[in-house]
N, C-alpha and C positions, 0 to 999 in steps of 0.2 A: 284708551277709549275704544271703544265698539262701534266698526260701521254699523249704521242701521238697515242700510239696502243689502251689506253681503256677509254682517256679520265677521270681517276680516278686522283684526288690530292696527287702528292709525293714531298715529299721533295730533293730538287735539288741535284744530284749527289749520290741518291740512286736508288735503284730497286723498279718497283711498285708491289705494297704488293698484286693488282689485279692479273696483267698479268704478271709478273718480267722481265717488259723491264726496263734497265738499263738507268737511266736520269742524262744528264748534263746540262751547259747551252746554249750549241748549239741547246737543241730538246724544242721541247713545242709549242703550239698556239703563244707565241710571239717572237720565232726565225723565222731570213730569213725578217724581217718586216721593211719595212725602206730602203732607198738606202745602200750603204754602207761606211764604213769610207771613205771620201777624195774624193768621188764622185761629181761633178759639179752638183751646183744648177742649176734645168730645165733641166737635161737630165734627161729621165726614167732608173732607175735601170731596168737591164736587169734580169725577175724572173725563174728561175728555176722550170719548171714543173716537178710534179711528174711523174714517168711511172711507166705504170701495170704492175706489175709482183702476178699471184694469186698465193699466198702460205696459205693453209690451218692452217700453224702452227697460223699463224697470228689469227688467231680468238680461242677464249677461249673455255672453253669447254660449260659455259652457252651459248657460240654464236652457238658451233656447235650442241647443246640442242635445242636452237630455231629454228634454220635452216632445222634441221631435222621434229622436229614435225610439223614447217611448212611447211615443202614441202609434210609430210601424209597430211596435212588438204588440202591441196590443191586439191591434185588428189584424196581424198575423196569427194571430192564437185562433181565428174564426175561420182561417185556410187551410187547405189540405198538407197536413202534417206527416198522412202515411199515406201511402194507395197500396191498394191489395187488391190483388189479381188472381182468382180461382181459376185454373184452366178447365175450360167448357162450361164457366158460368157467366164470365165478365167482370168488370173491376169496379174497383168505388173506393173512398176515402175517410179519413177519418179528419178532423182538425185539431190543433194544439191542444187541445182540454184533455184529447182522450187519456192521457197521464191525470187522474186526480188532481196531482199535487200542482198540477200547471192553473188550476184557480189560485193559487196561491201569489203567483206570477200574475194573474188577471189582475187579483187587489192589490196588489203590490203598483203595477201600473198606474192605476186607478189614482192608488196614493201619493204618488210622484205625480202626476198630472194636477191633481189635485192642490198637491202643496204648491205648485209653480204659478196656477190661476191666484192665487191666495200671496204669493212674496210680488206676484203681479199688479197684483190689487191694493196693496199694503205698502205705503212709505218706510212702514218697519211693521213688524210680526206681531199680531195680535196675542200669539203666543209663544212660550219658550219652548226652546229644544234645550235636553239634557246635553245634547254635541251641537256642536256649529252645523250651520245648513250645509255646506257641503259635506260634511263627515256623513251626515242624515243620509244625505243625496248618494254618496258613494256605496255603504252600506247597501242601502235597498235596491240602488241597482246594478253592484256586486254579486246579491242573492238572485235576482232576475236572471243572470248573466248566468249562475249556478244552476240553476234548475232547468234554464230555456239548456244547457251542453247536456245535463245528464238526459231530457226528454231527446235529447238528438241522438245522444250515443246508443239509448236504451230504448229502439225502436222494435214493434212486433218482431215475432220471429218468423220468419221462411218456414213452412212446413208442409208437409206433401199436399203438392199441385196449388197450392196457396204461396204467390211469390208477394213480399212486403219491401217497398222504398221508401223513401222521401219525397215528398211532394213540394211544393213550391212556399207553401208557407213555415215549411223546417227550416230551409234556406234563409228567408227571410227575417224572420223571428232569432234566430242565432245572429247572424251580420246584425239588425237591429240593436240585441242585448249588447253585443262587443262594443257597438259604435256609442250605448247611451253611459257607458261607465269609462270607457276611455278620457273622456276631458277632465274627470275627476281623477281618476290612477292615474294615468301617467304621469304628471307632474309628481307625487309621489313614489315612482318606481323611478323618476329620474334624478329626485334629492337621493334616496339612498344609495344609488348606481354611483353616485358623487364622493359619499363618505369610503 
């Protein structure tokens, strides 16, 4: 059976060794499925929506690990990324956008916060993922983590009397993507380190 808060495989009528929500055979992706005993052929079973209610217990502590580093990366994408320095003109900044493809990283954010207000909200997922939420979760901020190193490595260039650094939201914005993918990888970089 399938927890319904984390999506981890428990054995029915225990606690998940993930999140320790307690499973029987009423909960799981295949309860609720199906008209109901003794229901007439060709009427629609009448379904049962879930309602929001956001409770923060509901997300783990990896979720609220992700969530958090993702919401720094985010609003580091709007801090000074480069500073550039013309001599005899004065300096000024750019922020994490100035790469194009770091909106990419913005909705990627977005999405992850997103999904987290919603597994927050939700005793179980209004809808499916093709991968479990953490596979979901690790992906996307895998790629965040991708693009936030190349915008770092691949800063303006220096060129006469124009000097280009880093500004305090490279900094951040980098440590951030590292810190929001780590509680997802590493347990995975630590079963293979194993075999």
């Amino acid at each position: 059976m399938i927890c319904s808060q984390c999506g981890n495989d428990v054995v029915e009528g225990a606690a998940c060794p993930r999140c320790g929500a307690q499973m029987n055979a009423n909960q799981g992706p295949e309860a609720g499925l199906g008209p109901p005993a003794g229901a007439p052929i060709g009427h629609a079973a009448t379904a049962v929506r879930p309602t929001f209610n956001l409770d923060l217990r509901r997300l783990t502590r990896d979720d609220q690990i992700v969530g958090g580093a993702t919401l720094v990366l985010f609003i580091s994408l709007f801090l000074p990324w480069f500073t550039v320095s013309v001599r005899g003109f004065g300096s000024g900044s750019v922020n994490g956008l100035y790469h194009g493809y770091m909106y990419i990283d913005l909705i990627l954010a977005l999405a992850v916060l997103a999904f987290l207000v919603v597994r927050a909200g939700f005793d179980e997922l209004p809808f499916r993922l093709p991968v479990g939420p953490e596979q979901a979760l690790l992906a996307v901020t895998g790629l965040n983590l991708l693009l936030a190193l190349i915008s770092f490595v691949f800063k303006p260039a220096s060129v006469l009397g124009i000097s280009v650094g880093w500004g305090i939201g490279a900094f951040i914005g980098l440590i951030a993507a590292v810190v929001a993918v780590a509680p997802l990888g590493l347990p995975i970089l630590r079963s293979r380190a194993r075999r």
